[in-house]
C-alpha positions as CSV (number, residue, x, y, z in Angstrom):
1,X,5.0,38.9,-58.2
2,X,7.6,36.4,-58.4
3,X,8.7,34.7,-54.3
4,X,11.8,34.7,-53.4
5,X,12.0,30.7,-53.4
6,X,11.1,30.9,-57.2
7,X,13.5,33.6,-57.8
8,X,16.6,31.2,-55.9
9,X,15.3,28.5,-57.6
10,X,15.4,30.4,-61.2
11,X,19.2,31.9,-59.8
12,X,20.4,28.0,-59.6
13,X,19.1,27.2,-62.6
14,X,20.9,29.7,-64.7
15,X,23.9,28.7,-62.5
16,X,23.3,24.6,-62.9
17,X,22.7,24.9,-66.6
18,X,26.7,26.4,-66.8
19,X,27.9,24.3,-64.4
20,X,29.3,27.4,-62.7
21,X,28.4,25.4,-58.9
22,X,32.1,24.3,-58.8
23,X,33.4,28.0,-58.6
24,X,30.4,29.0,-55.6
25,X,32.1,28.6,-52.4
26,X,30.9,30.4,-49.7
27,X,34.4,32.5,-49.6
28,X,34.2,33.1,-53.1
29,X,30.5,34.4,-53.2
30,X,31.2,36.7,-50.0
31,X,33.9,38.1,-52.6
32,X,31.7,38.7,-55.4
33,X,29.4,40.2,-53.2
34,X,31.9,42.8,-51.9
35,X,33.3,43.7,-55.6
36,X,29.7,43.9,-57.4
37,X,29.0,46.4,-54.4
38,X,32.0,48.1,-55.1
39,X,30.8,48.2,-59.1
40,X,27.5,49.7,-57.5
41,X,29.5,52.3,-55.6
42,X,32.0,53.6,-58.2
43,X,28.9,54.5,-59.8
44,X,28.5,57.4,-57.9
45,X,32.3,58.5,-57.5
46,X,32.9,62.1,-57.5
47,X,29.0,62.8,-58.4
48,X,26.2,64.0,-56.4
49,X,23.5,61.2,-55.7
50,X,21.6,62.9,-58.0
51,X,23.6,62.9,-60.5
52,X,24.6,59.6,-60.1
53,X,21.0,58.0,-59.7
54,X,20.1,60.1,-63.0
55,X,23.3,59.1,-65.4
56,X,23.6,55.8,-64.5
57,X,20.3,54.1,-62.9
58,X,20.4,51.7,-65.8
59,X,24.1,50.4,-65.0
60,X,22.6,50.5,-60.9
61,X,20.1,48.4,-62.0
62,X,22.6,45.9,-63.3
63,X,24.8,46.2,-60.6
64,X,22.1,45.7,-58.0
65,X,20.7,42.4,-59.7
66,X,24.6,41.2,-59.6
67,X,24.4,42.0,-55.6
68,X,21.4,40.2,-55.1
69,X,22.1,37.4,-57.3
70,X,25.3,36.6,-54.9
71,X,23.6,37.1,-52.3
72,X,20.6,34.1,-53.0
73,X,23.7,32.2,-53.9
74,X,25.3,32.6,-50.8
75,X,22.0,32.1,-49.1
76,X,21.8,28.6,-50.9
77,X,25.2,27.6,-50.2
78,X,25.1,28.4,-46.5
79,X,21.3,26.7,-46.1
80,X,20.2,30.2,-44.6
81,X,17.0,30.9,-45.4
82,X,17.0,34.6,-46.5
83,X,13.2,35.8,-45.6
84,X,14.0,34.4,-41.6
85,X,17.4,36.2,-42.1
86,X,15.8,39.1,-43.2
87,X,12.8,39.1,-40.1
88,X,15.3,38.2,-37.5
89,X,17.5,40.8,-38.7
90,X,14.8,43.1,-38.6
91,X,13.4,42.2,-35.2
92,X,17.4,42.5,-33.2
93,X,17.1,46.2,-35.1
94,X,13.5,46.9,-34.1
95,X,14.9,46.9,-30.0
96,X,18.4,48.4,-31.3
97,X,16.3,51.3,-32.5
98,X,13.5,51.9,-31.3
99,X,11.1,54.1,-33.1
100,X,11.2,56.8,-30.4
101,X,14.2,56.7,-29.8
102,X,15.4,56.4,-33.6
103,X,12.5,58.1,-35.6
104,X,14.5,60.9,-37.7
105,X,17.7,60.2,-36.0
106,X,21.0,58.6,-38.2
107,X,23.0,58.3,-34.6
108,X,24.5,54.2,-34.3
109,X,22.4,52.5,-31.6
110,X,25.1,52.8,-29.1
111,X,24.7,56.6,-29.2
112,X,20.8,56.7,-28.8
């Protein structure tokens, strides 16, 4: 299983090798972020999930890879270290919602 330091490090490669670092601002990868989402969510406009997920998981899994990619490159250009983003992240929701409070429920925190 490939870590996601090799996988950042294989993402700036592909990006170094095109000299494509000029064009990966912060402002311009939180962009590409939001309109590769958007790609991921017209996927499943005026389908069920179901029908989504089973006419177009190949185009997802595209789409997807696009997301992530910007995202590791907005990770890189900001120095934040995505695994400690990702823990932190999940500790600040483990006392937002906590599992008896939040097990089986979709409510916001606020409403718990």
């Amino acid at each position: 299983m490939i870590e996601i330091k090799d996988l950042i490090d294989k993402v700036i490669q592909f990006r170094d090798d095109r000299d494509w670092q000029q064009f990966h601002n912060a402002k311009d990868l939180a962009l590409s972020l939001s309109l590769e989402a958007s790609e991921l969510l017209e996927l499943f406009q005026w389908k069920t999930s179901e029908e989504a997920v089973e006419q177009n998981l190949e185009k997802m899994k595209d789409e997807l890879a696009d997301i992530v990619t910007y995202a590791l490159l907005f990770a890189n250009e900001t120095g934040i270290d995505i695994t400690s983003a990702v823990n932190e992240k999940l500790e600040k929701n483990d006392k937002k919602y906590p599992v008896e409070k939040a097990y089986g429920v979709s409510k916001k925190y606020t409403e718990l």
